[in-house]
C-alpha positions as CSV (number, residue, x, y, z in Angstrom):
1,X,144.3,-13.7,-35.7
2,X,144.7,-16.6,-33.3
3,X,142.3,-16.3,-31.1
4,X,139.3,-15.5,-33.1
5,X,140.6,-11.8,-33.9
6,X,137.6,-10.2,-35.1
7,X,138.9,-6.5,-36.6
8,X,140.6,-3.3,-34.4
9,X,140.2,-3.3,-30.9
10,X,141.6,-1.6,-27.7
11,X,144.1,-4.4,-26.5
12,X,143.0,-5.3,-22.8
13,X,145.4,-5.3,-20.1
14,X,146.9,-8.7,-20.0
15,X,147.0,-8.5,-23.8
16,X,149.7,-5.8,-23.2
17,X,151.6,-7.3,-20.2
18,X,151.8,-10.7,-22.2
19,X,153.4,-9.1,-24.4
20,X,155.8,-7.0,-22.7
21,X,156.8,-10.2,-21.0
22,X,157.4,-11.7,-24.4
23,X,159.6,-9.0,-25.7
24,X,161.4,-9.0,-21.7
25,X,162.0,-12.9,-22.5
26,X,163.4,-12.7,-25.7
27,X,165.8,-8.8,-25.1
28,X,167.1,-11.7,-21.9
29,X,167.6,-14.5,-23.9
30,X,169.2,-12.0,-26.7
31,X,171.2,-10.6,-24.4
32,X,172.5,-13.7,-22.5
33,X,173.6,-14.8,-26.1
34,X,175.7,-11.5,-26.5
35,X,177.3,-11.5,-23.7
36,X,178.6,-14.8,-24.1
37,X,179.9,-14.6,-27.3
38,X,181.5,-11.5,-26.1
39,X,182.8,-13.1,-23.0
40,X,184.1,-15.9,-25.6
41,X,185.9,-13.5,-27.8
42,X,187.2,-11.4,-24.6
């Protein structure tokens, strides 16, 4: 898509650690939110 995607292909290994990284980032930065409403409402 981005980065001249050209059809279906095995993802290579930093392909998958970027985006487990990603998905790390955003569960912290979702969670960090949570818990400070919570904290807020506590």
């Amino acid at each position: 898509m981005a980065f001249g995607e050209n059809g279906p292909r095995k993802k290579t290994a930093f392909e998958k650690l970027t985006l487990i990284v990603v998905i790390l980032m955003v569960l912290v930065t979702v969670g960090g939110l949570v818990a400070t409403a919570i904290a807020s409402i506590l």
